[in-house]
C-alpha positions as CSV (number, residue, x, y, z in Angstrom):
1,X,9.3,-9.2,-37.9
2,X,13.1,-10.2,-37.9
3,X,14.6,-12.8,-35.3
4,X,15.7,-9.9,-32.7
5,X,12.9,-8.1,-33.0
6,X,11.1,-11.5,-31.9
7,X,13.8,-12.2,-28.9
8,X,12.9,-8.6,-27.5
9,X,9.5,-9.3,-27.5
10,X,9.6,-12.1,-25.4
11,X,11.9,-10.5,-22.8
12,X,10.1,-8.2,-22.2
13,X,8.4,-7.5,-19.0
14,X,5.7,-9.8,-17.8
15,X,2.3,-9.3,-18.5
16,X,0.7,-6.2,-16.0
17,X,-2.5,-8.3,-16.4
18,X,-1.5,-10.5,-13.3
19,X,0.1,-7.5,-11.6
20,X,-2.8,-5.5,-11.8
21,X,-5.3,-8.1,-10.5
22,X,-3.4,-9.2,-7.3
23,X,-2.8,-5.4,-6.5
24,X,-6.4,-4.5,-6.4
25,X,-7.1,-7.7,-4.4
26,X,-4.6,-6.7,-2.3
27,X,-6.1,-2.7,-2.6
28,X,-9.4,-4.6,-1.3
29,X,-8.0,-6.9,1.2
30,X,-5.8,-3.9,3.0
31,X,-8.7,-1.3,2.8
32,X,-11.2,-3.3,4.6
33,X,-8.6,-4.8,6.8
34,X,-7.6,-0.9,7.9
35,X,-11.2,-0.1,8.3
36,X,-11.7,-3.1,10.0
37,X,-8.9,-2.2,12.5
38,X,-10.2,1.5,13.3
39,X,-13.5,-0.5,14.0
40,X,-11.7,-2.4,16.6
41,X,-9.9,0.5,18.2
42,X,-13.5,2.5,18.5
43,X,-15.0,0.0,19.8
44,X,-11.9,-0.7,22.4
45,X,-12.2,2.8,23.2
46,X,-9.5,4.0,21.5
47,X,-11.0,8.0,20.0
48,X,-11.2,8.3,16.6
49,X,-10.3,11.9,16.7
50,X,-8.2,14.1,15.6
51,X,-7.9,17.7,15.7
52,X,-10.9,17.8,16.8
53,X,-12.4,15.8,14.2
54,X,-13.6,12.3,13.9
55,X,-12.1,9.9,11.5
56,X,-14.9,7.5,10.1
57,X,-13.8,4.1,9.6
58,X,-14.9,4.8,5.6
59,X,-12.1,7.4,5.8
60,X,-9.3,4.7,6.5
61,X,-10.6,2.6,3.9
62,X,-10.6,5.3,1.0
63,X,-7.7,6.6,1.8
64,X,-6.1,3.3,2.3
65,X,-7.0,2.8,-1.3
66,X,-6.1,5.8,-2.4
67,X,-1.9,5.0,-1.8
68,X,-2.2,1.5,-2.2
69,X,-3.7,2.2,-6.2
70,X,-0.6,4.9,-5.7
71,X,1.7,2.2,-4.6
72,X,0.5,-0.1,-7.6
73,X,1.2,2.6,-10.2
74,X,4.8,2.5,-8.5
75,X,4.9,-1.4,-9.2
76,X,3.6,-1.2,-13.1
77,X,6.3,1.7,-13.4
78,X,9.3,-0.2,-11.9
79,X,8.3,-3.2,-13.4
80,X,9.0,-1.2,-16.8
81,X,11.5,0.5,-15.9
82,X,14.1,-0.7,-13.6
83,X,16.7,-4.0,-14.0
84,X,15.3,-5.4,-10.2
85,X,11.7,-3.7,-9.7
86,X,10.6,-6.3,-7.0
87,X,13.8,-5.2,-4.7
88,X,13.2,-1.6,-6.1
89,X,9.5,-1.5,-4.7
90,X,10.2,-2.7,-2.0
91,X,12.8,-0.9,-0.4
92,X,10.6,2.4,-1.9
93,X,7.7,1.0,0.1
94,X,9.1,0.4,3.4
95,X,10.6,4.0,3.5
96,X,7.3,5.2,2.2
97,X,5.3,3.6,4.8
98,X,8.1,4.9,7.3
99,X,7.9,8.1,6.3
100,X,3.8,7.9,6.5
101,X,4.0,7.6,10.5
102,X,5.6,10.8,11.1
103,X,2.5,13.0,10.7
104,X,0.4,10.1,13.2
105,X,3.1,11.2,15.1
106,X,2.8,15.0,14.8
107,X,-1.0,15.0,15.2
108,X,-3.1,16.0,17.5
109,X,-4.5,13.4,19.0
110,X,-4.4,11.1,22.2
111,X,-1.0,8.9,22.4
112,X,-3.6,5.5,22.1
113,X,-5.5,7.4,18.6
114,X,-1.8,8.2,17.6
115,X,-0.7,4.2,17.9
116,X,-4.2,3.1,15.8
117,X,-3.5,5.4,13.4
118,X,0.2,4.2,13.0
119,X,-0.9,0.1,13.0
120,X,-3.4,0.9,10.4
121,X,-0.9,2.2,8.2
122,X,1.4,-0.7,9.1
123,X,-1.7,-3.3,8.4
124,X,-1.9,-2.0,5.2
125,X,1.6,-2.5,4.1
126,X,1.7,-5.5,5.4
127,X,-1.3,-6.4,3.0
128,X,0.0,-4.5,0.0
129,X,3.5,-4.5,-0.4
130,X,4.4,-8.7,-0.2
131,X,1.1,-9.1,-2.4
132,X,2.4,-7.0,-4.7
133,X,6.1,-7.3,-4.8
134,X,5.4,-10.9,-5.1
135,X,4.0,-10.5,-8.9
136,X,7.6,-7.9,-9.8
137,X,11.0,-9.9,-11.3
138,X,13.3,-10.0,-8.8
């Protein structure tokens, strides 16, 4: 192997080993926490219906998962792939998670069901997105 071939070797990008493991902690963390949460509003009260239908507190948790593993795919891509993935993510995640309220606001549901669904959303980003934007260069 020849002296550049070395040097681009260790510029590379860190290690997704370290990247990886905090997101699923924080894939954990933010899915029980958003479970957790719709917990809390049933039991304040608050319906867990909509359209008719009642959300389980599993549901929030699964699909909490489900975009935060989506949201980590974005990190290990940017981290590959763009010159400032921390800033990068983040500024992708915030209009993500902006963009994910509108249809808590379209649904039909109660104003208070419409509000618990929204701070679950924002729990979860508030779990996932520091934990793992903390791991991506800046």
């Amino acid at each position: 192997m020849s002296v550049a071939a070395t040097t681009s070797v260790t510029t590379a990008p860190a290690p997704a080993k370290p990247l990886i493991a905090g997101g699923l902690v924080a894939v954990a963390v933010a899915s029980a926490a958003t479970a957790a949460t719709a917990t809390a509003g049933d039991f304040a009260g608050i319906s867990l219906l909509v359209g008719g239908k009642p959300i389980p507190p599993s549901g929030f948790a699964v699909l909490t998962a489900i975009f935060s593993l989506v949201g980590l795919a974005l990190a290990l891509i940017l981290a590959r792939t763009v010159r400032r993935p921390r800033t990068a993510f983040v500024r992708t995640t915030v209009v993500l998670t902006a963009a994910s309220l509108v249809p808590d606001l379209l649904a039909d549901a109660s104003a208070p069901t419409k509000t618990l669904l929204m701070l679950t959303h924002l729990v979860a980003a508030a779990i996932v997105i520091p934990t793992i934007a903390r791991r991506l260069s800046a």
